[in-house]
VOPAGU-2260 file (C-alpha; in pm, 1 decimal, decimal comma):
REM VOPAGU-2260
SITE   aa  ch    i         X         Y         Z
SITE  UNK   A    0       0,0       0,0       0,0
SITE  UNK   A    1     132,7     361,6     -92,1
SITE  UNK   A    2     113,2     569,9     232,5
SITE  UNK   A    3    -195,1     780,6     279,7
SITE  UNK   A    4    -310,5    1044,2     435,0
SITE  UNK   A    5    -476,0    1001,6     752,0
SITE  UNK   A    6    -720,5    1233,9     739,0
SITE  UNK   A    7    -858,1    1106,4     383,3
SITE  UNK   A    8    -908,5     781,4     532,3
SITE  UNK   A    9   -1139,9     951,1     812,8
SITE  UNK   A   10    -944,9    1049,0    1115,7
SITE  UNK   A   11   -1141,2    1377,5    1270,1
SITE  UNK   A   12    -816,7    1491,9    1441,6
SITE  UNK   A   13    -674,0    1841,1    1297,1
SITE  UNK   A   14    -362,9    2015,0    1389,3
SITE  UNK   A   15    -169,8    2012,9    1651,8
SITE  UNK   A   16    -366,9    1726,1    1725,0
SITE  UNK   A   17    -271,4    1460,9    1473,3
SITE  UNK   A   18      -6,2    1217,8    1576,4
SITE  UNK   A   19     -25,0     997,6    1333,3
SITE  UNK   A   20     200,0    1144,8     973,1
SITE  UNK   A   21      87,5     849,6     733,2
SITE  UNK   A   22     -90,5     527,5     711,7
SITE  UNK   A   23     154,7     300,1     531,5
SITE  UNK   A   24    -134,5     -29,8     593,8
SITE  UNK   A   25    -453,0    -123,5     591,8
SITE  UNK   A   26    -679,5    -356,7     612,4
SITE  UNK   A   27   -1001,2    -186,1     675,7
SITE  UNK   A   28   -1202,5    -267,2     977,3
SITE  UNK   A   29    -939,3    -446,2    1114,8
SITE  UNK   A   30    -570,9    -353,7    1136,9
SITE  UNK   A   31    -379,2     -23,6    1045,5
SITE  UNK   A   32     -30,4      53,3    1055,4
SITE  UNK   A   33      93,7     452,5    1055,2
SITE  UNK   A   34     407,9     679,4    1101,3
SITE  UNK   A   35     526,4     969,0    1293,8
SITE  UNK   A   36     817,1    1162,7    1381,1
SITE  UNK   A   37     858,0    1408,3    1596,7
SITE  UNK   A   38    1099,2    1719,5    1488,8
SITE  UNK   A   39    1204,4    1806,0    1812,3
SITE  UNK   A   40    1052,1    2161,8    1773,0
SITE  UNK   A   41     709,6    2099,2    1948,6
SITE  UNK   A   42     661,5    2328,4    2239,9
SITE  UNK   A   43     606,2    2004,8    2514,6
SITE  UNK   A   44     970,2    1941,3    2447,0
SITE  UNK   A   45    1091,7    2231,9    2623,7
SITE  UNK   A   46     953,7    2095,6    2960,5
SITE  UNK   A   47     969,4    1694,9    2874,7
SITE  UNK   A   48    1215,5    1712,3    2977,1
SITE  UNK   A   49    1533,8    1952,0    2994,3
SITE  UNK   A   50    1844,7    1853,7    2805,7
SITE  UNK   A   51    1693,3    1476,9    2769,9
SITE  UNK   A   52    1349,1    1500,2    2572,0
SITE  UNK   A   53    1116,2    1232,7    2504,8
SITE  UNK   A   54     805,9    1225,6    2341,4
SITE  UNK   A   55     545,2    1177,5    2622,7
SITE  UNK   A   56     384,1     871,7    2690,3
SITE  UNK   A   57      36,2    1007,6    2663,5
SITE  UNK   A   58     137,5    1141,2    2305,5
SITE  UNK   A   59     236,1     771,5    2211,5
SITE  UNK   A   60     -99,0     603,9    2310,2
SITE  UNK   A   61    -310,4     925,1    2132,3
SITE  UNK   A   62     -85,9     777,4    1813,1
SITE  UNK   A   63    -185,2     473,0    1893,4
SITE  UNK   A   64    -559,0     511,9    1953,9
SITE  UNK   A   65    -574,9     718,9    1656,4
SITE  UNK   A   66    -421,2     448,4    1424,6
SITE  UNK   A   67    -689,8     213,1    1608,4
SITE  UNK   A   68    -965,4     464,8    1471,0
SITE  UNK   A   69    -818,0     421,2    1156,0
SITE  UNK   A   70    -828,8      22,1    1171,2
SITE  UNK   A   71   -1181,3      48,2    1297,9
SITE  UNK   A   72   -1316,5     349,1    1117,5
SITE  UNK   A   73   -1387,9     490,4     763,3
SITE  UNK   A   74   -1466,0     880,5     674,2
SITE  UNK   A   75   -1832,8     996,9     837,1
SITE  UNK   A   76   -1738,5     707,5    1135,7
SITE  UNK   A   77   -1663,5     881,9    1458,9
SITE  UNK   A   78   -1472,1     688,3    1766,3
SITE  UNK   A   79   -1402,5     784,3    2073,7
SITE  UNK   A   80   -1119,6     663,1    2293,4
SITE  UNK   A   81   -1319,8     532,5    2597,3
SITE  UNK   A   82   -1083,7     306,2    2816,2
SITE  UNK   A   83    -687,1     239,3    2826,7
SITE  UNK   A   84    -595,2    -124,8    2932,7
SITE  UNK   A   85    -276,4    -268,8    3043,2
SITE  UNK   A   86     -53,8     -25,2    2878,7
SITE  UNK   A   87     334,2     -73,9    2872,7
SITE  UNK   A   88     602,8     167,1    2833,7
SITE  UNK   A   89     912,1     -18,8    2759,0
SITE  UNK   A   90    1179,2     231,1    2623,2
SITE  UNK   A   91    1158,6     650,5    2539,1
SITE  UNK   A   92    1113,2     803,0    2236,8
SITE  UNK   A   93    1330,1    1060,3    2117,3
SITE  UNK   A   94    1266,6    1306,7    1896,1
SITE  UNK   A   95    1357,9    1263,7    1560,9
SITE  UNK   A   96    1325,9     885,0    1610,5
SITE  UNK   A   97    1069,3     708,6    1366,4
SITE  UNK   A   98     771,2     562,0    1504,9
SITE  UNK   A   99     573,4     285,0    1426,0
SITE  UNK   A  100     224,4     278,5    1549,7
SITE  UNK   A  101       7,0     -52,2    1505,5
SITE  UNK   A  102    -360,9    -175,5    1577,7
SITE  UNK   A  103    -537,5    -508,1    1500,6
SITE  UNK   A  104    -904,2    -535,3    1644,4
SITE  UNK   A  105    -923,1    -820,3    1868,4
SITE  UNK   A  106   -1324,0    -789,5    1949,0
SITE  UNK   A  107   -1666,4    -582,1    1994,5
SITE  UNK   A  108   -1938,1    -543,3    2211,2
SITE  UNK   A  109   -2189,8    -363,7    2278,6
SITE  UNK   A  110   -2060,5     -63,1    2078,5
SITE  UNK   A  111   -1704,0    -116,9    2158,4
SITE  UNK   A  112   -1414,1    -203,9    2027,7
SITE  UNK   A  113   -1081,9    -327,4    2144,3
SITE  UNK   A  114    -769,1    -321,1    1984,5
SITE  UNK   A  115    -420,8    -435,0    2033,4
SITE  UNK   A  116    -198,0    -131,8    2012,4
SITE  UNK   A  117     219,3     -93,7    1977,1
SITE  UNK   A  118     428,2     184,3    1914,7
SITE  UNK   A  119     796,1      22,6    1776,8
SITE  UNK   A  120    1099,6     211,2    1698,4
SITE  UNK   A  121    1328,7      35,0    1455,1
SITE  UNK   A  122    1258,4    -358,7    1626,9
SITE  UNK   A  123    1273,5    -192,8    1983,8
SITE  UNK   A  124     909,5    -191,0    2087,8
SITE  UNK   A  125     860,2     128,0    2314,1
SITE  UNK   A  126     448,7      75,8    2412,5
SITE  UNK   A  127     186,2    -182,3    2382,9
SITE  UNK   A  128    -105,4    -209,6    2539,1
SITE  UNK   A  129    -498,6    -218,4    2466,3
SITE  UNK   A  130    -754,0      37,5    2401,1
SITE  UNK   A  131   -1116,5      56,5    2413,1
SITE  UNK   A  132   -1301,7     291,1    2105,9
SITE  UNK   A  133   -1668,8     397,7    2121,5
SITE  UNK   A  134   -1840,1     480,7    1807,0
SITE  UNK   A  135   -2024,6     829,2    1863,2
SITE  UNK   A  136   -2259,9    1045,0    1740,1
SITE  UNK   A  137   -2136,6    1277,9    1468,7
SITE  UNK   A  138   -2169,3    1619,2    1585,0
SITE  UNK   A  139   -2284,9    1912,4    1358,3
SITE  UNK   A  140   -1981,4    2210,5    1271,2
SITE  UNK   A  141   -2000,3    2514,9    1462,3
């Protein structure tokens, strides 16, 4: 597959909320794999921390929830990150290091959907975990 954009293939996230640079596979309603890298230059870095930044860990599971809305979703589809289970941090992420985000659905019910998530630099895998989606209600634009 020739990387996409993520927000053709329905993400709702806009800048400086979008964490997720290209989705380089799919397999709709199922499993998604995307891309980002950091530059170094985002404002968080300044405080996250001091002369040793790393991307923050909460920034690594939005990726990875919003790669699972990719997996799960399609453009019109809204989904909501509802619940974060058992997630792992296992090394840091450094700016200007290339990340890997993945998601395979692994089940539904009642309206929800849980994926497997990872975040992998090079082989090293830095997060893993599961998350919980919601579809919602599209909302009309202001």
């Amino acid at each position: 597959m020739t990387p996409c954009d993520p927000i053709s293939l329905g993400l709702p996230h806009r800048e400086p909320f979008i964490f997720v640079e290209s989705v380089d596979k799919l397999e709709a309603g199922l499993l998604a794999e995307c891309s980002k890298t950091f530059s170094g230059g985002e404002t968080f870095f300044r405080g996250h921390f001091p002369g040793n930044a790393m991307v923050p860990g909460v920034l690594l599971v939005e990726g990875m929830a919003q790669t699972a809305g990719i997996a799960i979703g399609r453009p019109g589809k809204l989904f909501l990150l509802t619940a974060i289970r058992a997630m792992k941090f296992l090394r840091p992420v450094r700016p200007l290091e290339a990340i890997r985000f993945k998601a395979e659905k692994i089940g539904d019910a009642g309206g929800l959907v849980q994926c497997w998530v990872e975040a992998r630099v090079g082989e090293d895998l830095a997060a893993q975990g599961h998350v919980v989606l919601a579809e919602a209600p599209q909302m009309p634009n202001d």
